[in-house]
MDTraj code that builds the backbone (N, CA, C; nanometers):
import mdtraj as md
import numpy as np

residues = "UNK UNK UNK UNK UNK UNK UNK UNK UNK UNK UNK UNK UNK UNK UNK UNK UNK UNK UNK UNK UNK UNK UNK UNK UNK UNK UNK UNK UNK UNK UNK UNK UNK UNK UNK UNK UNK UNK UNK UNK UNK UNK UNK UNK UNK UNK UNK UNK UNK UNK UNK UNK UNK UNK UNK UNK UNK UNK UNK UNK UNK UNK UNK UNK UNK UNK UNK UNK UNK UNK UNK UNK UNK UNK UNK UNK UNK UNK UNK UNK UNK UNK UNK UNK UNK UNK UNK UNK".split()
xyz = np.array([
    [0.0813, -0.1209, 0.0000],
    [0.0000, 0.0000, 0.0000],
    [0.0857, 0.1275, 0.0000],
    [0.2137, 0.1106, 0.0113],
    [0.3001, 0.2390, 0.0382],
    [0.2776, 0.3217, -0.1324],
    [0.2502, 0.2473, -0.2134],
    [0.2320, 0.2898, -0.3659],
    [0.0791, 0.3708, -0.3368],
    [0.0190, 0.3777, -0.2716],
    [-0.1247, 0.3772, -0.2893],
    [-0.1067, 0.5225, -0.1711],
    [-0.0739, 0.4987, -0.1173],
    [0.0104, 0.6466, 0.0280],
    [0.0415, 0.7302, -0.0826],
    [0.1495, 0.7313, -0.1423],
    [0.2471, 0.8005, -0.2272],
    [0.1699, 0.8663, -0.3663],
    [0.0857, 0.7769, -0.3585],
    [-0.0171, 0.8705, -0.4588],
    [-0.1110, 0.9179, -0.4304],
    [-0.1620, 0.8969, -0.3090],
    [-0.2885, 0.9997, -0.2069],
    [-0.1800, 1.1557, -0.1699],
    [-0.0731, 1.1110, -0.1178],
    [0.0111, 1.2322, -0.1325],
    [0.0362, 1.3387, -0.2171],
    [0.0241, 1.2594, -0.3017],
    [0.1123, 1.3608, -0.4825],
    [-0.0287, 1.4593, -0.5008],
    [-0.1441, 1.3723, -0.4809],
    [-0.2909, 1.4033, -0.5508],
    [-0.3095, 1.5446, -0.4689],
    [-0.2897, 1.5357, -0.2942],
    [-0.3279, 1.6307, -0.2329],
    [-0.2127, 1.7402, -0.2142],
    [-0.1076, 1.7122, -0.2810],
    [0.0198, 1.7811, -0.2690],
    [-0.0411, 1.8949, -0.3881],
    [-0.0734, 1.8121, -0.4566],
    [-0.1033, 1.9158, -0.5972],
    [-0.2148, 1.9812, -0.6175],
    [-0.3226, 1.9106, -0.5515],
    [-0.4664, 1.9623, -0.5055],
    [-0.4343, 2.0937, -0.4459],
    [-0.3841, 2.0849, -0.2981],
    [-0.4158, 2.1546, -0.1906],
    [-0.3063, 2.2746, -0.1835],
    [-0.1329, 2.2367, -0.2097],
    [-0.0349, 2.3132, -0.1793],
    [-0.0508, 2.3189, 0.0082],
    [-0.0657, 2.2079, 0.0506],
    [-0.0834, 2.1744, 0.2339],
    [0.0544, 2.2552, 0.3022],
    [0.0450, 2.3193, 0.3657],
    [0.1425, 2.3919, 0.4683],
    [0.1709, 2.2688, 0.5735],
    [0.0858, 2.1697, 0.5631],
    [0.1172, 2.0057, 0.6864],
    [0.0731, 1.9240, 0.5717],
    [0.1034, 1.7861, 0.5645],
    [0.0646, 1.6884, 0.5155],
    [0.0683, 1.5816, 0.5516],
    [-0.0247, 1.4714, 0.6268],
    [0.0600, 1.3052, 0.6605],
    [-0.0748, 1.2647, 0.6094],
    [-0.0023, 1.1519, 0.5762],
    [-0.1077, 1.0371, 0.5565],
    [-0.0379, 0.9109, 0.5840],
    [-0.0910, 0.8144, 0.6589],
    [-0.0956, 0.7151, 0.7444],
    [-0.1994, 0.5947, 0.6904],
    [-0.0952, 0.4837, 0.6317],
    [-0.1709, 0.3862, 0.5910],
    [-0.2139, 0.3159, 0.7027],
    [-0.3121, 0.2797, 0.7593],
    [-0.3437, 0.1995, 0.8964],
    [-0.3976, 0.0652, 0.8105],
    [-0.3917, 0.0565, 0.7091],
    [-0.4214, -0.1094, 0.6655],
    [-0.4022, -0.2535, 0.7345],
    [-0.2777, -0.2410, 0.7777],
    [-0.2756, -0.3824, 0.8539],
    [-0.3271, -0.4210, 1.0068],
    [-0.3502, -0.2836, 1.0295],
    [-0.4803, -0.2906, 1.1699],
    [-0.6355, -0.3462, 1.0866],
    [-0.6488, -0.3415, 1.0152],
    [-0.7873, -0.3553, 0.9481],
    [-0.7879, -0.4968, 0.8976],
    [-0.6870, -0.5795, 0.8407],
    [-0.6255, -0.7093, 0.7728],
    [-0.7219, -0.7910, 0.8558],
    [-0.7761, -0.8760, 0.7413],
    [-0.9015, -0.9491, 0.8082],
    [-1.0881, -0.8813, 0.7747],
    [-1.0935, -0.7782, 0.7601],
    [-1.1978, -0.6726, 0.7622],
    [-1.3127, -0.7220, 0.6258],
    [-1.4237, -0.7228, 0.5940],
    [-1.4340, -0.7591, 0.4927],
    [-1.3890, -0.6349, 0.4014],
    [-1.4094, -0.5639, 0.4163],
    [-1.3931, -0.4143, 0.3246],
    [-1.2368, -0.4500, 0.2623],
    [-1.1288, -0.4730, 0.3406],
    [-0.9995, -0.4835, 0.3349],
    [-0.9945, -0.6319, 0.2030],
    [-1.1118, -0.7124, 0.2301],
    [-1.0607, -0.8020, 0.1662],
    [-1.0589, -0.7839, -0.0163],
    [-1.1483, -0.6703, -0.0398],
    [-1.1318, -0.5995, -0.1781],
    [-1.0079, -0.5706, -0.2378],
    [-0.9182, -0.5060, -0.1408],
    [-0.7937, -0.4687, -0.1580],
    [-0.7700, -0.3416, -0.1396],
    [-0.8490, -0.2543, -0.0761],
    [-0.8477, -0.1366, -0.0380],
    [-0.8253, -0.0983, 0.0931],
    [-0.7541, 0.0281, 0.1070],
    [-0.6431, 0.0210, 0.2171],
    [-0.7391, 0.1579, 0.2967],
    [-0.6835, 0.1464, 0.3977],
    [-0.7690, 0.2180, 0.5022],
    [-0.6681, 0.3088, 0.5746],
    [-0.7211, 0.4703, 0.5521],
    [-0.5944, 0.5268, 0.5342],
    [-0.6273, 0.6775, 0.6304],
    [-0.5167, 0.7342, 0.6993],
    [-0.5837, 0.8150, 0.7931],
    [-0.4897, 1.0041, 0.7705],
    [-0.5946, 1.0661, 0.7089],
    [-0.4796, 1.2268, 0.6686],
    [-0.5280, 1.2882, 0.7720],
    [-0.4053, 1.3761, 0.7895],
    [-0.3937, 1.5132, 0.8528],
    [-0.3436, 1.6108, 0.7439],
    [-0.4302, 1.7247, 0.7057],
    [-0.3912, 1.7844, 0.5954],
    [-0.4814, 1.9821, 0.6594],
    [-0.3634, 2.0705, 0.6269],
    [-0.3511, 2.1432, 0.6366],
    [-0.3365, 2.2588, 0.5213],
    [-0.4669, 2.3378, 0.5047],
    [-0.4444, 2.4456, 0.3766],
    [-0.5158, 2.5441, 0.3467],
    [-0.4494, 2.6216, 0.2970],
    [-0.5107, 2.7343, 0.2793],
    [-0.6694, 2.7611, 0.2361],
    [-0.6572, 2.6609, 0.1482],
    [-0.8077, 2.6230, 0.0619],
    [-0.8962, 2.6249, 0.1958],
    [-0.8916, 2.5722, 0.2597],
    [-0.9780, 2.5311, 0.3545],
    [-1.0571, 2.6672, 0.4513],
    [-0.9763, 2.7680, 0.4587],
    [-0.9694, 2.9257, 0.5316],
    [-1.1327, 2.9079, 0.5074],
    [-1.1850, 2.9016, 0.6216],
    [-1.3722, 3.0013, 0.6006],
    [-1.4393, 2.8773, 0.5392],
    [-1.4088, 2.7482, 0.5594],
    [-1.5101, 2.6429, 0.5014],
    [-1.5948, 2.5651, 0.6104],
    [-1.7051, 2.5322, 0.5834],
    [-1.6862, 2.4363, 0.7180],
    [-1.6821, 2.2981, 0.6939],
    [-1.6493, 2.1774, 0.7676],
    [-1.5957, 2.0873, 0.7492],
    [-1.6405, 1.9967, 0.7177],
    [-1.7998, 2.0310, 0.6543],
    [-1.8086, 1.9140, 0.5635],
    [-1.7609, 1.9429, 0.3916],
    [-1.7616, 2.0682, 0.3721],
    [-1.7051, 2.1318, 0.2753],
    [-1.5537, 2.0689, 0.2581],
    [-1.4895, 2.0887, 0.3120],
    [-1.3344, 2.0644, 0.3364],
    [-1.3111, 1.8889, 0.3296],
    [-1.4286, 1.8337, 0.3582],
    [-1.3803, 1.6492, 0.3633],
    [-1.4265, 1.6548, 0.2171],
    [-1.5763, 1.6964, 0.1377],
    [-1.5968, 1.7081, 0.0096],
    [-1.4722, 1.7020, -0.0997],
    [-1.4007, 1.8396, -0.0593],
    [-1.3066, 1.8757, -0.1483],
    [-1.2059, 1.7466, -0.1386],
    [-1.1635, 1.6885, -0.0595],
    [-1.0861, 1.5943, -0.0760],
    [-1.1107, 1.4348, -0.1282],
    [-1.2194, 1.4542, -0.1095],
    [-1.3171, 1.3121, -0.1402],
    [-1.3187, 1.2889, -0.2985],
    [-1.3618, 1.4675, -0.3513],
    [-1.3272, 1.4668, -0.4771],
    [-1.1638, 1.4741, -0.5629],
    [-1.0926, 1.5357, -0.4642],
    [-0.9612, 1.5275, -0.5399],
    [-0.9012, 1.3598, -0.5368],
    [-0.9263, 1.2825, -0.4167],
    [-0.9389, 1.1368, -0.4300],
    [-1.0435, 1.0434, -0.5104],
    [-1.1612, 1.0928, -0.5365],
    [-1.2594, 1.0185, -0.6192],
    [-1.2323, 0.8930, -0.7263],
    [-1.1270, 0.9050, -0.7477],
    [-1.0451, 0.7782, -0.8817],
    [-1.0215, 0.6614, -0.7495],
    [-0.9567, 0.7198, -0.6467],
    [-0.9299, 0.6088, -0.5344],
    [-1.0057, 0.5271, -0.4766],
    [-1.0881, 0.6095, -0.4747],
    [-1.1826, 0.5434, -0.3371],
    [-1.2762, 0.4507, -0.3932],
    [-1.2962, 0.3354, -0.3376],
    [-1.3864, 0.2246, -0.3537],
    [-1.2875, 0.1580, -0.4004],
    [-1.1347, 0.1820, -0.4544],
    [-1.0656, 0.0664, -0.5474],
    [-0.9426, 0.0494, -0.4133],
    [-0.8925, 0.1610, -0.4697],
    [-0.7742, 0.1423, -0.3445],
    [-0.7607, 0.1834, -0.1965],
    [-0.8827, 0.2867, -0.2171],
    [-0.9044, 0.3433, -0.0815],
    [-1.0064, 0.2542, -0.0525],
    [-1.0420, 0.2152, 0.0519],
    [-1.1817, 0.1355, 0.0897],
    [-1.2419, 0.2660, 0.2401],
    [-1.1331, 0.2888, 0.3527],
    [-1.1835, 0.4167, 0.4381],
    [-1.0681, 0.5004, 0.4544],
    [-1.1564, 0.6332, 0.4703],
    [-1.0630, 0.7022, 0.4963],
    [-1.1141, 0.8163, 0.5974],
    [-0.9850, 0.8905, 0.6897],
    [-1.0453, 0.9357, 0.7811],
    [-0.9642, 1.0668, 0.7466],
    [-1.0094, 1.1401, 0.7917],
    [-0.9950, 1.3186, 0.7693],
    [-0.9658, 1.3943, 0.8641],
    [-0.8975, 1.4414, 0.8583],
    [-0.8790, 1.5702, 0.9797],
    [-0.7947, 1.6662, 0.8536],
    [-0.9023, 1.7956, 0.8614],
    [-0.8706, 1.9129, 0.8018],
    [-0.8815, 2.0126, 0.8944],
    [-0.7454, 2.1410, 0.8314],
    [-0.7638, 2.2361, 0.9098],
    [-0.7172, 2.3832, 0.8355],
    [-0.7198, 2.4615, 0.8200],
    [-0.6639, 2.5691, 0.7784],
    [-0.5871, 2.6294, 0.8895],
    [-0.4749, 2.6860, 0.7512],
    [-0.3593, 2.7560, 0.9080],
    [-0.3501, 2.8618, 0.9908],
    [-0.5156, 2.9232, 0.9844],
    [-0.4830, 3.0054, 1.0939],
    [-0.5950, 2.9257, 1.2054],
    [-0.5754, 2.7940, 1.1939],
    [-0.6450, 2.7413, 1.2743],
    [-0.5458, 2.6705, 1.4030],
])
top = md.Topology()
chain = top.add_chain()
for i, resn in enumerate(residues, 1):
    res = top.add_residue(resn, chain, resSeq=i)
    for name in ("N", "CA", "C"):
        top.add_atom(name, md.element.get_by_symbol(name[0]), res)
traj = md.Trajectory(xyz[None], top)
């Protein structure tokens, strides 16, 4: 899954321009899961950006849901969010 990290990265690197960025594959806590057994990895961001200034946070998980949208259901199966803007 580190291939599948590395391109949730690039996507929101280029999306967002994040002042913070992690993303955290937690997949092998999940190993066993039926969701997991698709092949989709379960993955946990902390992402930080400007974009975000004055949104509220269902707005802000949207925007990322869509800049991931190719992922999710294939390689992403969950994913968890924590957004923030930096004068937060």
């Amino acid at each position: 899954m580190a291939d599948v990290r590395a391109r949730i990265e690039a996507i929101l690197r280029r999306r967002f321009l994040p002042a913070r960025l992690e993303v955290k594959d937690d997949s092998a806590r999940h190993a066993g899961h039926p969701g997991a057994a698709g092949g989709g990895g379960h993955f946990d961001i902390l992402i930080v950006s400007a974009e975000f200034e004055g949104k509220p946070l269902l707005d802000r998980h949207r925007l990322v849901h869509e800049a991931l949208e190719d992922l999710i259901g294939r390689e992403i199966h969950a994913l968890g969010l924590r957004t923030a803007a930096p004068s937060e």
